[in-house]
ZANUTI-736821 format. One record per residue (C-alpha): residue number from 0; residue in three letters; x, y negated, z. Coordinates in nm, 3 decimals. Example, Ala and Ser with C-alpha at 12.3 -4.5 7.8 and 13.67 -1.06 7.14 Angstrom:
2
pos = 0	code = ALA	xx = 1.230	yy = 0.450	zz = 0.780
pos = 1	code = SER	xx = 1.367	yy = 0.106	zz = 0.714
***
This chain:
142
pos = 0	code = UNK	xx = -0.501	yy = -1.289	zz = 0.410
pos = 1	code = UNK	xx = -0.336	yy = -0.954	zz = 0.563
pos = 2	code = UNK	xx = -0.082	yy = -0.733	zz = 0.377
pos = 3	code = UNK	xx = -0.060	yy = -0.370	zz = 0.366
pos = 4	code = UNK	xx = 0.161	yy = -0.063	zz = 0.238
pos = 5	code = UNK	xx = -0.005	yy = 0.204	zz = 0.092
pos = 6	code = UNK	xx = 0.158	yy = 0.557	zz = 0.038
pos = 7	code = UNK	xx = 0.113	yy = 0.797	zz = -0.224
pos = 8	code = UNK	xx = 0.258	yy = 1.063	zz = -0.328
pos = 9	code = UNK	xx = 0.294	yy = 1.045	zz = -0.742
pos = 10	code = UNK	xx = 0.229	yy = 1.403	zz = -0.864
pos = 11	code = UNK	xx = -0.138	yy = 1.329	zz = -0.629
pos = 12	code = UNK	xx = -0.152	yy = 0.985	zz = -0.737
pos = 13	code = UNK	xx = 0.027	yy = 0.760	zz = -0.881
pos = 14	code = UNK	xx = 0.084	yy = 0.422	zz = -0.977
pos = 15	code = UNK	xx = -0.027	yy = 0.498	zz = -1.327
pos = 16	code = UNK	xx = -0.370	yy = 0.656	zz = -1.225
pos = 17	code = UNK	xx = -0.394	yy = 0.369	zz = -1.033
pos = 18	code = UNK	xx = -0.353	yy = 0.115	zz = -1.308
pos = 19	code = UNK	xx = -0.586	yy = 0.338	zz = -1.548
pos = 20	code = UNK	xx = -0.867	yy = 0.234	zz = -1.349
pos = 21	code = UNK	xx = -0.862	yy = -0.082	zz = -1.418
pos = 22	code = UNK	xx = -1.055	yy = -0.352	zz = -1.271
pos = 23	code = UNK	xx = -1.315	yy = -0.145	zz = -1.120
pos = 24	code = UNK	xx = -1.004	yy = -0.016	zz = -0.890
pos = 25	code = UNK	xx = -1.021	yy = 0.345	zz = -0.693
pos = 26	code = UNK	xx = -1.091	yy = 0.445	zz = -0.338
pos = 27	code = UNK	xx = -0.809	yy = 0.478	zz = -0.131
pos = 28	code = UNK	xx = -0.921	yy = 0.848	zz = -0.044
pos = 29	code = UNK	xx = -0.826	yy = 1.099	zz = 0.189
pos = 30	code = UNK	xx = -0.681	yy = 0.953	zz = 0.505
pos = 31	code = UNK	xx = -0.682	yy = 1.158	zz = 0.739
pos = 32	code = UNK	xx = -0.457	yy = 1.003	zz = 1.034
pos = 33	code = UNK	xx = -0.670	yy = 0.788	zz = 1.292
pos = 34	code = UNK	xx = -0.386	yy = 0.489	zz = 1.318
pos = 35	code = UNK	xx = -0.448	yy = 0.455	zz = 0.910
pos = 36	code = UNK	xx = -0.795	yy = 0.500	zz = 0.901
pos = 37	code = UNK	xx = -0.801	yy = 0.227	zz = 1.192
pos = 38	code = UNK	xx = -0.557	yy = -0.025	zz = 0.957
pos = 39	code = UNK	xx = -0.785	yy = 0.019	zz = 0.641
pos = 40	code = UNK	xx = -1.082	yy = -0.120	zz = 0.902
pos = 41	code = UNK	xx = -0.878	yy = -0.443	zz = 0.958
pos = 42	code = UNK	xx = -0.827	yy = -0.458	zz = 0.595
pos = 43	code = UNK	xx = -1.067	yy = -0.730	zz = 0.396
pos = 44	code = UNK	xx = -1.145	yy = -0.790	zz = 0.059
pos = 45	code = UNK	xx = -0.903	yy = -0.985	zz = -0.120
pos = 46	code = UNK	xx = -0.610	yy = -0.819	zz = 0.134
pos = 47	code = UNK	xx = -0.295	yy = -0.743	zz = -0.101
pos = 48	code = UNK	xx = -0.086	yy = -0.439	zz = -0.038
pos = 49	code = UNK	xx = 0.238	yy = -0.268	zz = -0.172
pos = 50	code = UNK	xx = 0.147	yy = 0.066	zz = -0.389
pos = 51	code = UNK	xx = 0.430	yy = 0.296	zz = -0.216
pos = 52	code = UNK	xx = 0.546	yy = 0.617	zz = -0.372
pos = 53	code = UNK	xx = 0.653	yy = 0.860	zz = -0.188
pos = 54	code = UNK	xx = 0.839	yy = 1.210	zz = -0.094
pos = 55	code = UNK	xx = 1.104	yy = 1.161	zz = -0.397
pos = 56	code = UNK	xx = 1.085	yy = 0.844	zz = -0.523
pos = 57	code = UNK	xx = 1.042	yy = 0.638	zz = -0.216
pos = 58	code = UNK	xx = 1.036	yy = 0.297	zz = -0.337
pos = 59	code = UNK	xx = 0.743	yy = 0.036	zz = -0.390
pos = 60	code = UNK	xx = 0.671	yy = 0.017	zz = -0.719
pos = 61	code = UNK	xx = 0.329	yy = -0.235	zz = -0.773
pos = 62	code = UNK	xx = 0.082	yy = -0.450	zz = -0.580
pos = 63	code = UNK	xx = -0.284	yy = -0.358	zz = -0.516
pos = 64	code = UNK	xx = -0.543	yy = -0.548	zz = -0.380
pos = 65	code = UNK	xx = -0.858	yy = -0.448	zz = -0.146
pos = 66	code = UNK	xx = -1.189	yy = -0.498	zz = -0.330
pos = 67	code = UNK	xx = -1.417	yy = -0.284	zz = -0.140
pos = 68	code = UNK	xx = -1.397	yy = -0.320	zz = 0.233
pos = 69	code = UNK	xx = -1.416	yy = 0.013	zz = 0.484
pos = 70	code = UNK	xx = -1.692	yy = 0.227	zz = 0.386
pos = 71	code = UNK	xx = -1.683	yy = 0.602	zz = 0.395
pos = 72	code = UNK	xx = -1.485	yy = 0.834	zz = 0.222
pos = 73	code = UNK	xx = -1.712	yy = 1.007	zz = -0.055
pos = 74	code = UNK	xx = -1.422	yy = 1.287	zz = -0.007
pos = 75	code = UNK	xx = -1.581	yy = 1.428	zz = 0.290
pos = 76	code = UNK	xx = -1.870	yy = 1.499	zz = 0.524
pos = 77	code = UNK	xx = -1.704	yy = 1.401	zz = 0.829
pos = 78	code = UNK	xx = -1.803	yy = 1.061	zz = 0.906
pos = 79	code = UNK	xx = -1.474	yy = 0.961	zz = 1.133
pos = 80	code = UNK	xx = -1.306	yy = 0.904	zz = 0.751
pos = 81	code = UNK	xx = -1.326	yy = 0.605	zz = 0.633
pos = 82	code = UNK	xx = -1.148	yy = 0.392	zz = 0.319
pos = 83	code = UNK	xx = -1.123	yy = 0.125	zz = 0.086
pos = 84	code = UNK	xx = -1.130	yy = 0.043	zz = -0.253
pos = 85	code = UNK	xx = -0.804	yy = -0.093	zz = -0.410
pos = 86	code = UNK	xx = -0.701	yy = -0.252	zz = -0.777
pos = 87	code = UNK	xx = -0.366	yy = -0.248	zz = -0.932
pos = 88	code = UNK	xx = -0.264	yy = -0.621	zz = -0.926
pos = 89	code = UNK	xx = 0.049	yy = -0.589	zz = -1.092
pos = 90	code = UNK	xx = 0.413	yy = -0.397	zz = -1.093
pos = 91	code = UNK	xx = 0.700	yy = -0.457	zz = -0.923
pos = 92	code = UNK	xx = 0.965	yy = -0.557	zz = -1.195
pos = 93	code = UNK	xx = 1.212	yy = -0.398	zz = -0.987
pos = 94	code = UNK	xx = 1.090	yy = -0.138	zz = -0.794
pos = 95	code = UNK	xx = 1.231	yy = -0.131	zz = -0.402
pos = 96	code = UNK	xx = 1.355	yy = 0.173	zz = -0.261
pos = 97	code = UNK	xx = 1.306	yy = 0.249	zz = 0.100
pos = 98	code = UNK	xx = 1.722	yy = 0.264	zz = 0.123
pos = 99	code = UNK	xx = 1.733	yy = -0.079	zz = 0.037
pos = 100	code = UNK	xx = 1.455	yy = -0.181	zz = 0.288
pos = 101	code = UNK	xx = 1.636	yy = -0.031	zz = 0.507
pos = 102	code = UNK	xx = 1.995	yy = -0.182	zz = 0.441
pos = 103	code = UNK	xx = 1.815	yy = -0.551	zz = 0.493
pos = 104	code = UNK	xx = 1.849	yy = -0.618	zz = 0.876
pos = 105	code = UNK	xx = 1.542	yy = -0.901	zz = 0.779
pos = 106	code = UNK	xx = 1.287	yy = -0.588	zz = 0.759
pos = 107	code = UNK	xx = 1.477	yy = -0.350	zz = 1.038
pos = 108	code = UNK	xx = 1.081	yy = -0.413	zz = 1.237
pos = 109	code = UNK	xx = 0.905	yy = -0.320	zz = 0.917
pos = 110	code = UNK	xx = 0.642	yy = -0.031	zz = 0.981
pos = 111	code = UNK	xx = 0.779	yy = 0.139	zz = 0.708
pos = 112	code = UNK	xx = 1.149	yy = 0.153	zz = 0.878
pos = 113	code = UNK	xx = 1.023	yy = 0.305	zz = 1.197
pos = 114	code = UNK	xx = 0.724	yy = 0.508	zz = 1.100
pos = 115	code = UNK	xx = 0.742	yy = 0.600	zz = 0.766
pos = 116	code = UNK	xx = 0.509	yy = 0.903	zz = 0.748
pos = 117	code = UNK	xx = 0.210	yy = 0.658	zz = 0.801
pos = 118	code = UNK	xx = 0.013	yy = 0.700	zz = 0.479
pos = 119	code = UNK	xx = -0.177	yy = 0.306	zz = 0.545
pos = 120	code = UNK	xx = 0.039	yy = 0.061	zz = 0.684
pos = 121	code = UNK	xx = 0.044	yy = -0.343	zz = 0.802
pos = 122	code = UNK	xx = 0.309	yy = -0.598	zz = 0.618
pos = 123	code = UNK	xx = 0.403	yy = -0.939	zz = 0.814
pos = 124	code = UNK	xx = 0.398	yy = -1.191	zz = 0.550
pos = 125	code = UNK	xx = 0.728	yy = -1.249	zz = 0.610
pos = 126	code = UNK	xx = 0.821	yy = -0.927	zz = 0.513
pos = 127	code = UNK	xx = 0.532	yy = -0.892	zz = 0.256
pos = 128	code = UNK	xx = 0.824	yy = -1.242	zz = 0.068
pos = 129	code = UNK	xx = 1.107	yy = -1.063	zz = 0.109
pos = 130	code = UNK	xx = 1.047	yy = -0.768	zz = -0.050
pos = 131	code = UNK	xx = 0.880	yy = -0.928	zz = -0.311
pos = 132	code = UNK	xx = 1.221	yy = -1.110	zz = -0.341
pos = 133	code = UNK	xx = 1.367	yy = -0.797	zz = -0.353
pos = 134	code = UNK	xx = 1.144	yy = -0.670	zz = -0.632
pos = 135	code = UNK	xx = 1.237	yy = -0.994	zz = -0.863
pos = 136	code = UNK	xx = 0.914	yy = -1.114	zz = -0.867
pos = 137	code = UNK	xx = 0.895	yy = -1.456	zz = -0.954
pos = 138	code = UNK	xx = 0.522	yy = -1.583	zz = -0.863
pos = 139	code = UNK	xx = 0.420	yy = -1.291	zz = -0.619
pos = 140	code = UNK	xx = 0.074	yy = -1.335	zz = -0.497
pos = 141	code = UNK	xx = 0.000	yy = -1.449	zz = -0.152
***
């Protein structure tokens, strides 16, 4: 089992479109940065990941999980794009902002600290705890 962040930005797509499609889950579309592209290759189905939204909000706000592995991106001819599918598992009861990541010298390594304009991103497990912690959930999936 890996862990992932995944960015969005809400007025594209947000954590409510994401839960609207239920258990058949979305492609995780229109990636265009090689690094992220390369991460959603690694990923595997069953892989959880933190559903991120971004520009304003910044803060994590649910949990998705990978149920389509790499396969390419139906938004585009170019076959260098590749994505996944991903599921809303559930929301985070308190949703984490990036300013209180930040503030918690346990996650000062976190991708999401030092490069956060990467759209797909990897989560130790430690980390992937403590900000589940953070989020007051009380059985978080691992």
């Amino acid at each position: 089992m890996q862990y992932w962040l995944f960015k969005s930005e809400p007025n594209t797509w947000s954590w409510e479109d994401q839960k609207a499609k239920g258990k058949k889950g979305e492609e995780w579309d229109g990636v265009r940065n090689y690094q992220a592209r390369n991460f959603m290759r690694d990923m595997k189905k069953g892989d959880l990941g933190f559903f991120y939204h971004s520009v304003k909000e910044k803060r994590i706000v649910g949990i998705v999980e990978v149920i389509k592995e790499a396969h390419p991106d139906s938004t585009t001819d170019d076959e260098r794009w590749e994505c996944v599918d991903v599921k809303a598992v559930m929301d985070i009861p308190e949703p984490v902002s990036l300013d209180d990541i930040k503030g918690e010298e346990k996650l000062a390594e976190m991708v999401l600290v030092n490069n956060s304009r990467l759209s797909v991103q990897p989560v130790t497990k430690a980390e992937w705890k403590y900000v589940c912690k953070m989020g007051k959930l009380k059985s978080p999936p691992l």
